[in-house]
KOLKEVO-139772 format. One record per residue (C-alpha): x, y, z. Coordinates in steps of 0.001 Angstrom, whole numbers, plus 524288, in hexadecimal, padded with zeros to 5 digits. Last residue first. Example, Ala and Ser with C-alpha at 12.3 -4.5 7.8 and 13.67 -1.06 7.14 Angstrom:
# KOLKEVO-139772
     x     y     z
 83566 7FBDC 81BE4
 8300C 7EE6C 81E78
***
This chain:
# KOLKEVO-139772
     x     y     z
 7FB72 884AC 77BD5
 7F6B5 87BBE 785F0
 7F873 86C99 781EB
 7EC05 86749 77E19
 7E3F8 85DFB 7841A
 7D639 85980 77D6D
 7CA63 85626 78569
 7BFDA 84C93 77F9C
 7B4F7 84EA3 787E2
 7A9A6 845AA 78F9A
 79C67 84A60 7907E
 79729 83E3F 79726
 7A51C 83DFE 79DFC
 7B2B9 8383E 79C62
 7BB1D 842C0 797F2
 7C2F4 83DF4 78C5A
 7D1F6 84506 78A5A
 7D978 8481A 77ED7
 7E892 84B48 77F92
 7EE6E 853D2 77449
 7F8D9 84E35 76ADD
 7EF5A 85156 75CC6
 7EDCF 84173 75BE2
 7E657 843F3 7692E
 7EEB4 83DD7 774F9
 7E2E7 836C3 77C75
 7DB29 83512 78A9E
 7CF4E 82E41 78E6D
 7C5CE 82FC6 798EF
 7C77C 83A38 7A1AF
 7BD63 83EEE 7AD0E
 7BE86 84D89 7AD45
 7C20F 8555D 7B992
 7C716 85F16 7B05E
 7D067 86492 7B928
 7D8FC 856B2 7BA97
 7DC17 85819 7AB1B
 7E9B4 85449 7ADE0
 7F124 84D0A 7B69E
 7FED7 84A5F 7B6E7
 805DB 83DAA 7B86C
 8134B 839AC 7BA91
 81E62 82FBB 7B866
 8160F 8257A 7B2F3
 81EC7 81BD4 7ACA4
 81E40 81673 79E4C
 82D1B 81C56 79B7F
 827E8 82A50 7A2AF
 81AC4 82D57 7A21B
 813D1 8397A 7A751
 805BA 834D7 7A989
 7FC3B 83E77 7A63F
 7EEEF 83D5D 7AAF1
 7E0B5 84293 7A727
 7D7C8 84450 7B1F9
 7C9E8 84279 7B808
 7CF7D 83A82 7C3D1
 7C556 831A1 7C0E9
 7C4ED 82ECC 7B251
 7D16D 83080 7AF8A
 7DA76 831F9 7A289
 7E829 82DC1 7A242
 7F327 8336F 79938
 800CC 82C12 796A4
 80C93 83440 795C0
 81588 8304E 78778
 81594 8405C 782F2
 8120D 849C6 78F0D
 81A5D 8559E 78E33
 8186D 85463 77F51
 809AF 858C6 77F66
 8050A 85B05 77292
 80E84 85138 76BCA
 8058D 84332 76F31
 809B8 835B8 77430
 800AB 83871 781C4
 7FBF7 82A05 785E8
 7EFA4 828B0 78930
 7E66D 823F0 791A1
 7D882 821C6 79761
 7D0B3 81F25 7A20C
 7D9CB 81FC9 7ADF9
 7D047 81F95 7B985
 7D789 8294F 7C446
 7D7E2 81FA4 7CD23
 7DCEF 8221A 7DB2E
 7E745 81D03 7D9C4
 7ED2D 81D86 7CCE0
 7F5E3 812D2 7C91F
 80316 81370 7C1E2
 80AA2 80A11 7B8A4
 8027E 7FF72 7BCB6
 80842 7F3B8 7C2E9
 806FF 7E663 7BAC0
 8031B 7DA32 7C193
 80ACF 7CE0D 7C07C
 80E7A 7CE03 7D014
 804C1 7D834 7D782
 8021A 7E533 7D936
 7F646 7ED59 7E036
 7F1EF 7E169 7E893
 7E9C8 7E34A 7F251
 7DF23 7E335 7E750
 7D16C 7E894 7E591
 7D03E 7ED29 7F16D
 7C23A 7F32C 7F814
 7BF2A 80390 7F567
 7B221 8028E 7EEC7
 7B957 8058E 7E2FB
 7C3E9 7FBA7 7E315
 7D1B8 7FE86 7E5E6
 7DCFF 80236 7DE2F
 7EBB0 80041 7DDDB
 7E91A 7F31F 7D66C
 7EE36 7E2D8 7D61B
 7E385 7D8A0 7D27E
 7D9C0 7E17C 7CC09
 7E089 7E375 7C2CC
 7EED6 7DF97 7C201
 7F586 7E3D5 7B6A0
 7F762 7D7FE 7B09A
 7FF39 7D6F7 7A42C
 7FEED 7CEEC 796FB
 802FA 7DB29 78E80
 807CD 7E79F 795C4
 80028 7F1DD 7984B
 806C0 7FD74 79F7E
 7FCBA 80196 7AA81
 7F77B 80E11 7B0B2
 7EEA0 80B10 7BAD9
 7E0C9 80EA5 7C2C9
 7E3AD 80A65 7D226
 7DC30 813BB 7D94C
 7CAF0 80E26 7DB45
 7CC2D 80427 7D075
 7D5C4 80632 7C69B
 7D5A7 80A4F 7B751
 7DDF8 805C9 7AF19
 7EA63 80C89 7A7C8
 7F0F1 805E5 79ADB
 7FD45 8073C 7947F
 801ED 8008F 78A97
 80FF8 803EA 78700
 81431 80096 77817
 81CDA 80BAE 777F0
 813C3 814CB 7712C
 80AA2 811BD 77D21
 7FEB1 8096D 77C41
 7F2AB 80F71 78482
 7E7B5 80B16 78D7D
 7E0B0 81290 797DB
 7D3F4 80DCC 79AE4
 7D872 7FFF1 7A327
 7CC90 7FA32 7AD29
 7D3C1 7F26A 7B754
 7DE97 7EC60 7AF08
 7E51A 7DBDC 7B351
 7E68E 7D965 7A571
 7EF75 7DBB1 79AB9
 7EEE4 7D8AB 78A9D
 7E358 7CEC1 78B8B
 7DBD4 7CC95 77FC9
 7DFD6 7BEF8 77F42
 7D51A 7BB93 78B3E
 7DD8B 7B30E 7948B
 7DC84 7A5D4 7964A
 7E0C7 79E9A 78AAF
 7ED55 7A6BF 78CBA
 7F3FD 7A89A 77F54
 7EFCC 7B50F 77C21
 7F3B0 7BC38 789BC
 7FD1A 7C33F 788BC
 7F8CB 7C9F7 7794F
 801BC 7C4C3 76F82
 7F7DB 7BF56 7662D
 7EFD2 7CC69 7660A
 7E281 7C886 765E2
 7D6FD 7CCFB 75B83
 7CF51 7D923 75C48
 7D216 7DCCF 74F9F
 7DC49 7E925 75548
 7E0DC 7DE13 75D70
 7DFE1 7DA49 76A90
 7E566 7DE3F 77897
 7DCEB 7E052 7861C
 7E0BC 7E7AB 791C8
 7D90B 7DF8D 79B6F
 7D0DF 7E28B 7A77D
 7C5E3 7D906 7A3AA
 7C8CC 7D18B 796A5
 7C693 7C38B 79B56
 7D027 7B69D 79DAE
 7DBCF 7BE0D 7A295
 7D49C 7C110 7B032
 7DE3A 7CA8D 7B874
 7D3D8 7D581 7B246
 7C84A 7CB11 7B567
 7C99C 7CF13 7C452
 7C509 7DD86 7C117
 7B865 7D7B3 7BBEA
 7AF16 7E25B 7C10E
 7B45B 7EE90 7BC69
 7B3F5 7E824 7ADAE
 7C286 7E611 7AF5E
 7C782 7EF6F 7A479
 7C9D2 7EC66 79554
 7D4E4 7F366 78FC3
 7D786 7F101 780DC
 7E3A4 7F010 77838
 7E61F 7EFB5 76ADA
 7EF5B 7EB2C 761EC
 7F5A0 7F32A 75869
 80377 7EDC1 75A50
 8083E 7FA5A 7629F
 7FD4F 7F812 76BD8
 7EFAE 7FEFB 76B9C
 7E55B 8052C 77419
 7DAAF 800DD 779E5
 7D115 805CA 785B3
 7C62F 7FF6F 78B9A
 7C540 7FD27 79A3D
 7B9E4 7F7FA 79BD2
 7B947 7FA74 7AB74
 7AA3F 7F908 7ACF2
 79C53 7F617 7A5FD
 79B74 7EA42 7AE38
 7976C 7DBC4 7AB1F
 7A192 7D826 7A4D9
 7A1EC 7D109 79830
 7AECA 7C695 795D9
 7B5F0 7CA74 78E01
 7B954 7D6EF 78812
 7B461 7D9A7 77818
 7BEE1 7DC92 76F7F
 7C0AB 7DF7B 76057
 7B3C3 7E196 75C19
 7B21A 7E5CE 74F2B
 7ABC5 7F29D 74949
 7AD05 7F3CF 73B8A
 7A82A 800A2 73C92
 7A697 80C4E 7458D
 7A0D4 819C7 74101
 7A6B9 825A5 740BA
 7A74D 82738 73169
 7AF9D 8194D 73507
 7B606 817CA 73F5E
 7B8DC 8084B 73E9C
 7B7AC 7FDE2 7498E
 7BFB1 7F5C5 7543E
 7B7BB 7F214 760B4
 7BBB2 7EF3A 76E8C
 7AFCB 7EAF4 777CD
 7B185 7EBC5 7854C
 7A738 7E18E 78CCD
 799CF 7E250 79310
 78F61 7DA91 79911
 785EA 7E147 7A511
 787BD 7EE22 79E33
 7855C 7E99F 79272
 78E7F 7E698 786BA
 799CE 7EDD4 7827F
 7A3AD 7F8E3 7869D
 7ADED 7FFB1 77E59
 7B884 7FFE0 77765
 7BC88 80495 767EC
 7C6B2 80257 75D76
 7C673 80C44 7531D
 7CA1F 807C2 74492
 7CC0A 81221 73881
 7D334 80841 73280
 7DDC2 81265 72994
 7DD78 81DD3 734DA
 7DAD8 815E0 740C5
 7E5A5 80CC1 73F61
 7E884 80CD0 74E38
 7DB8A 809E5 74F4D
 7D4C0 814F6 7566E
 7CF85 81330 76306
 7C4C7 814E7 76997
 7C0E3 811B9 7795D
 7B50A 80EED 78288
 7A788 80F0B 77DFA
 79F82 80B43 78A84
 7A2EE 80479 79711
 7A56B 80AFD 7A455
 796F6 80A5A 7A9CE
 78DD2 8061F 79CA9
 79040 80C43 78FC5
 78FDA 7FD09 788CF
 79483 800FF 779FE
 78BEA 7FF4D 76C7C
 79592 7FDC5 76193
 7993F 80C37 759FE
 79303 80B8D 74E44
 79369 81928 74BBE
 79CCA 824F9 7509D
 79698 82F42 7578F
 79CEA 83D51 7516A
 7A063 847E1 75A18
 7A500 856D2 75443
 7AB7F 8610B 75BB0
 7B960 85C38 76006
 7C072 862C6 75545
 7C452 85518 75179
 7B7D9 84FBA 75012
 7B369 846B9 75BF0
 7AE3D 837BE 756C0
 7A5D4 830E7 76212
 7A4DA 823F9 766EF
 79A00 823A6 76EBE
 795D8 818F6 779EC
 794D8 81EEF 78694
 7A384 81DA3 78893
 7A3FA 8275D 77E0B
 7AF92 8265D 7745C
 7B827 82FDF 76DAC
 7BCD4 82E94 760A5
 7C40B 83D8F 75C6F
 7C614 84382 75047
 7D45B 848D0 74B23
 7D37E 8415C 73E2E
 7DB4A 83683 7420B
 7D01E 832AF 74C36
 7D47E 833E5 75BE1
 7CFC9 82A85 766EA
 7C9C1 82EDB 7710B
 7C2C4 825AF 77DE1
 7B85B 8268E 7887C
 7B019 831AB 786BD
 7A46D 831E2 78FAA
 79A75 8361B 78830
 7A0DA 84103 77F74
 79B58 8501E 78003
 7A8EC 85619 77E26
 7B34F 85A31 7748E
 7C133 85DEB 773BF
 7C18C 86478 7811E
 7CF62 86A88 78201
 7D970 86956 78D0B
 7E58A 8716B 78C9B
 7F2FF 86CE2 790CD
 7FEE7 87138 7989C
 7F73E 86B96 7A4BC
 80258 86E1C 7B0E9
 805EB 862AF 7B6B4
 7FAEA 85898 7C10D
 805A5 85019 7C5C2
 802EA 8429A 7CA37
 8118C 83C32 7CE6E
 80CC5 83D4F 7DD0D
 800C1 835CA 7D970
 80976 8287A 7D638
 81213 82992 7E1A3
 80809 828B9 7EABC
 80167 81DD1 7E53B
 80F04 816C0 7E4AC
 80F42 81918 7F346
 803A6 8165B 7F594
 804F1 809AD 7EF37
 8102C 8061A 7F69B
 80A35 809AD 802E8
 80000 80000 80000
***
């Protein structure tokens, strides 16, 4: 214990709040609980509504067009339309990959789906991955992809909020960063293929409900999850690994009870850094642009609770520092991005949720 207080300790005493040399701008507003961006070629925006929409935002920020066909998503508790993405061959396949929740309230999975834009509407649809088995909650669905150097693609699926013991479980997709193909098939070197008893999916296990993923130019993956009550992480992913949910954590449950003694233990990865108390890391990025030099290769973090936007100052894939920023808008923050222009766009989570734009001061 005094261990841990000590790390704690240590952790908030790097947390500097630095002078803002930027300028926030409101790109656009009115969206239903925005939950992801994604940027077209020719400077429009894809945002998503968690209540179902998927919504094409002109450049200028003015104009919203509904794009069609869009499969019918579960908006119950957590779930609803989660994250897009553009294929990494976008501009000659004009392919979006897309997340979100299906089935009933009572029987649900993640879905992930490949399709076209087309005059903003999808086609050729296919389903690429649907999580096994149901659950019976409409919580912790985690839900975010990006991809590795070799164009697969990887998917975070969270612990249902009820099946937390599945995530040591290799036979079932709860708590699970997932790996396939852009066709949905599986990767024959993924850890796990040639265990009869372990879904092939499986890229890491042992994650509490993981919102933050992101592949490094390096190769890095790094992911962040939230906790319980304290105890949301920072992780680097690495294939076949446990990272200890709910078996080992530095939080405790809601209602106050343990979830663990235990907050390491042999053949269990460490975090890079834990937050306690939580600030509910929902989304991140990694900043790769030219408008803001000072902070090329830092990682950002989005929160829900703590109503912030984080920098972490990194230093050879350590944490040396973190300064927070956007703590006077006391707005709940869903997803962060580096805009092909270099500037830094930020989702606030609400029924009339905004895209926010920051600029460096002139």
């Amino acid at each position: 214990m005094k261990q841990w207080l000590i790390l704690v300790s240590l952790l908030f005493s790097a947390i500097t709040v630095l002078a803002e040399d930027f300028i926030v701008e409101e790109v656009a507003s009115g969206f239903n609980y925005p939950w992801s961006i994604a940027f077209l070629p020719n400077g429009d925006y894809l945002v998503t509504e968690k209540a179902g929409g998927l919504i094409r935002l002109s450049a200028n920020g003015k104009e919203k067009t509904i794009i069609k066909n869009l499969p019918e998503t579960l908006v119950k508790g957590q779930g609803g339309l989660a994250e897009v993405m553009l294929d990494t061959d976008f501009a000659t396949n004009q392919t979006v990959f897309i997340t979100y929740a299906f089935g009933s309230g009572t029987s649900n999975h993640l879905k992930l789906i490949s399709a076209r834009l087309v005059n903003d509407e999808l086609i050729d649809i296919n389903e690429l991955l649907i999580t096994h088995p149901e659950k019976t909650t409409a919580f912790h669905y985690g839900a975010r992809m990006a991809f590795l150097p070799d164009n697969t693609l990887l998917v975070s699926y969270g612990d249902g909020g009820s099946y937390r013991n599945e995530a040591q479980k290799l036979d079932n997709h709860f708590g699970k960063i997932l790996r396939i193909n852009k066709d949905g098939s599986i990767p024959k070197d993924n850890p796990f293929i040639n265990n009869k008893e372990a879904r092939p999916e499986i890229y890491s296990y042992g994650h509490r409900n993981p919102q933050g993923l992101l592949v490094a130019p390096d190769g890095t993956i790094w992911s962040h999850e939230h906790g319980p009550k304290g105890g949301d992480e920072l992780n680097i992913v690495k294939p076949g690994v446990n990272y200890g949910w709910p078996a080992i954590t530095y939080g405790i449950d809601y209602n106050g009870s343990i979830i663990s003694p235990f907050k390491e233990a042999e053949g269990m990865e460490q975090p890079i850094i834990y937050w306690v108390p939580s600030i509910a890391p929902a989304g991140m990025m990694r900043y790769d642009g030219k408008a803001f030099p000072q902070w090329q290769g830092d990682l950002f973090v989005s929160a829900l609770a703590e109503r912030t936007l984080r920098r972490l100052d990194m230093k050879e894939n350590t944490v040396v520092a973190q300064e927070v920023l956007l703590n006077d808008r006391k707005d709940r923050l869903r997803d962060v991005r580096t805009g092909p222009d270099g500037f830094i766009y930020v989702l606030t989570d609400s029924y009339e949720g905004k895209v926010l734009r920051l600029k460096p001061k002139p």
